[in-house]
Each structure stands twice: as structure tokens, then as C-alpha cells.
PAGUTOR-464137 format. One record per residue (C-alpha): x, y, z. Coordinates in steps of 0.25 Angstrom, whole numbers, plus 5000, padded with zeros to 4 digits. Layout:
N
XYZ
...
// end
This chain:
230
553153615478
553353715490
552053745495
551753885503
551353895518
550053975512
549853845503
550253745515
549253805524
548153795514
548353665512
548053605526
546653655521
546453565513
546253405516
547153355503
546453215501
544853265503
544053285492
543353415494
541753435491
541953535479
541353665487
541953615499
543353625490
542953755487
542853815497
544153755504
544853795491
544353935493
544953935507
546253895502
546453995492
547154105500
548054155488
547854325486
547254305473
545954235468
546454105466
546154005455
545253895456
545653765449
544953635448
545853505444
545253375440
546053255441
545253175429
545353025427
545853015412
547153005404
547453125396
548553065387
547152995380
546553085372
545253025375
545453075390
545853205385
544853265395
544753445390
543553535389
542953655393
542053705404
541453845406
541653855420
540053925428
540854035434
542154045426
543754045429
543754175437
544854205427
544654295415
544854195404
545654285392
545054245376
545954225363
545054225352
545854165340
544954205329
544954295315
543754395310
542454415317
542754315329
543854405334
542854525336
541654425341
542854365350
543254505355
541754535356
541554395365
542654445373
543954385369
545254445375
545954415362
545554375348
546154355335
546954275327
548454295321
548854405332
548454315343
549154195336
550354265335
550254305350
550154165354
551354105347
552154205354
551854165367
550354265370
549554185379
548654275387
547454215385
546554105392
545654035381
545954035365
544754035357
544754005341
543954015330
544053885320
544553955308
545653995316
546253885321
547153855310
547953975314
548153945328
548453795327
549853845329
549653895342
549353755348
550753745354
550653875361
549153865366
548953715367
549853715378
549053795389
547753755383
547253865375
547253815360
545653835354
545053695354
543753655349
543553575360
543653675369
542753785363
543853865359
543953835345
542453915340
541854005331
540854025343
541854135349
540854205357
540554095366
541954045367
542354175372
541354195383
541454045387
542954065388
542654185395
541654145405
542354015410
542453915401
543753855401
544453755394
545053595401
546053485399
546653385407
548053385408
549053265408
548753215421
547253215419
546853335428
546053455423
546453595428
545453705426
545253855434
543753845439
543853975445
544154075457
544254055472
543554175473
542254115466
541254075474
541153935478
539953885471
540653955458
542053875460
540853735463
540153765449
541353775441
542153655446
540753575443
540753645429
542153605427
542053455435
540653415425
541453465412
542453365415
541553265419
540853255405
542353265397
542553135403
543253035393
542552925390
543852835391
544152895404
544252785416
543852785430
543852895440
543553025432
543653125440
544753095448
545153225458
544653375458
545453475464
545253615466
546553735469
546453875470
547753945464
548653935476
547753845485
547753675488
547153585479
545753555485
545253415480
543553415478
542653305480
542253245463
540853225466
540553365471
541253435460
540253355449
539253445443
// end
């Protein structure tokens, strides 16, 4: 991949092989992020399982101390009195056969999908088009509920949804570079215990095997395990 001078330069701020203390890492990361925007930070964790076992099938959910930084737009797939107590919670969306429809026909502009049980009978069929970017209702995570209320607010509020893709690395947002530092400390911790305890039992050796933090546009920064442990 062609890199830019911008990108090249930045990286001679960063020593490659050292693992950084977390808000040591931070704050380097902040210096590095030099895009005109407010940039992205995302946490990833090299984890020591093997996905193609479902038994190592590591997913969740956290709600993240300070949020994304990124306003998180609701579905609500739900019929009667939960669409109004949806609306009331502040869904963006909520319904049932209008949004359906939207979906099959390629509508995507939503962040989260939240479902009543007695629903999910209509919108198994929208597994094909929602299960590939993660956004089908599942019990496990929450977002399968008569609770709608609280889903909604958690969903707004920072609470965000995890899996571990094929190579056994988990990729999550933990918020902005223009939080502050103690902000960007306290979610990574929030986000590092979660895994922690979603350990798999039949998982072997070294767990957690190499965290990384990047802003959008900026180097990979790697951080020292022990200080990023709750």
C-alpha cells in the first residue's frame, strides 16, 4: 500500500516494536492524529482463540464510561405500544413492515436494530442483509427485549455491540481524539475487563496477545497489556 509523506512522517514518531504504557499511548496517539477532522479512535485486540470453534466464539457487549463520540442512530423493530414507548425513549426509527420492507431493498442508515420477541418471526428473513454488518437483534446481545426503554438509552449512551472476526482480533470504536485523555484510559479499560471476563474456558495459553490503538488516519500504536487491565 502507497503511504503519504504526511502518514510517512508520523510514523517516525512512533517506536514500532515498543509496547507503550496505555496513557503514554494516548497521548503519543493524540500527537499523531493531525487529519482536519476529529478522528476516530479504535482499540484492536489481538485475542489468543480460534473462532472456527464455537466454543471460542468470543462476542458481547460493553457500555463504554464516556460513549463513542459518534451519535449512534436506533431501529426499533417492534408493533403497538412499543413503537410509541420506542419513539418516547428516543429511537430514530421504529416499526415493523415499513422498515422491513426498507431493509430488503438495501436501507441501511441505522447503527443498532433493537426487536421485540414477538416480532422476530417477521424479520428472520432479514438475517442475509443484517447479519453481514452485524446488526441482526440478538438476545445475547440485548437487542432482542421487551425492555425497550433501556435498550434504547444504553444503545444511545455508548453501549456497543463485539465479535471477533476470523483472524481472532476484536475491532471496536472507544471514542474521539478529541476526548480527553483519562476519557480515552476509562473506556479502553472498560472495553479490555469485558473481554477479560468473555474468556473461553477452552481457550489456551496467552489470552491477550497484542492491543493496539489507531486514530483514523494515524499509525498503529501498540500498548503495554498490564496497564490497559482494569
Amino acid at each position: 500500500m502507497k503511504r503519504s509523506r504526511r502518514y510517512l512522517d508520523l510514523l517516525q514518531k512512533v517506536d514500532k516494536e515498543q509496547e507503550y504504557p496505555l496513557l503514554e499511548g494516548i497521548q503519543l496517539l493524540k500527537q499523531v492524529a493531525t487529519a482536519r477532522f476529529d478522528e476516530s479512535v479504535e482499540l484492536s485486540v489481538n485475542l489468543g482463540v480460534e473462532p472456527k470453534y464455537a466454543d471460542q466464539m468470543v462476542r458481547g457487549t460493553v457500555i463504554l464510561p464516556h460513549g463513542t463520540g459518534k451519535a449512534v442512530r436506533v431501529l426499533v423493530l417492534a408493533q403497538g405500544d412499543k413503537v410509541k414507548e420506542a419513539l418516547k425513549a428516543g429511537a430514530d426509527y421504529a416499526g415493523l413492515e415499513e422498515y422491513v420492507d426498507k431493509i430488503q431493498g438495501g436501507w441501511l442508515d441505522f447503527d443498532v436494530v433493537i426487536a421485540t420477541p414477538d416480532v422476530m418471526r417477521h424479520i428472520g428473513k432479514l438475517g442475509r442483509v443484517l447479519g453481514p454488518h452485524g446488526l441482526m437483534p440478538n438476545p445475547k446481545t440485548g437487542t432482542v427485549t421487551q425492555d425497550i426503554t433501556q435498550a434504547v438509552q444504553d444503545s444511545k449512551s455508548g453501549k456497543i455491540s463485539f465479535r471477533v472476526d476470523k483472524y481472532g482480533i476484536i475491532h471496536v470504536g472507544v471514542g474521539k481524539i478529541s476526548f480527553e485523555e483519562d476519557k480515552i484510559v476509562e473506556n479502553v479499560k472498560a472495553m479490555i475487563a469485558t473481554l477479560v471476563k468473555l474468556r473461553p474456558q477452552s481457550a489456551k495459553g496467552l489470552y491477550l496477545r497484542k492491543i493496539t490503538l489507531t486514530s483514523t488516519q494515524g499509525p498503529g500504536i501498540k500498548i503495554e497489556k498490564q496497564t490497559a487491565l482494569a
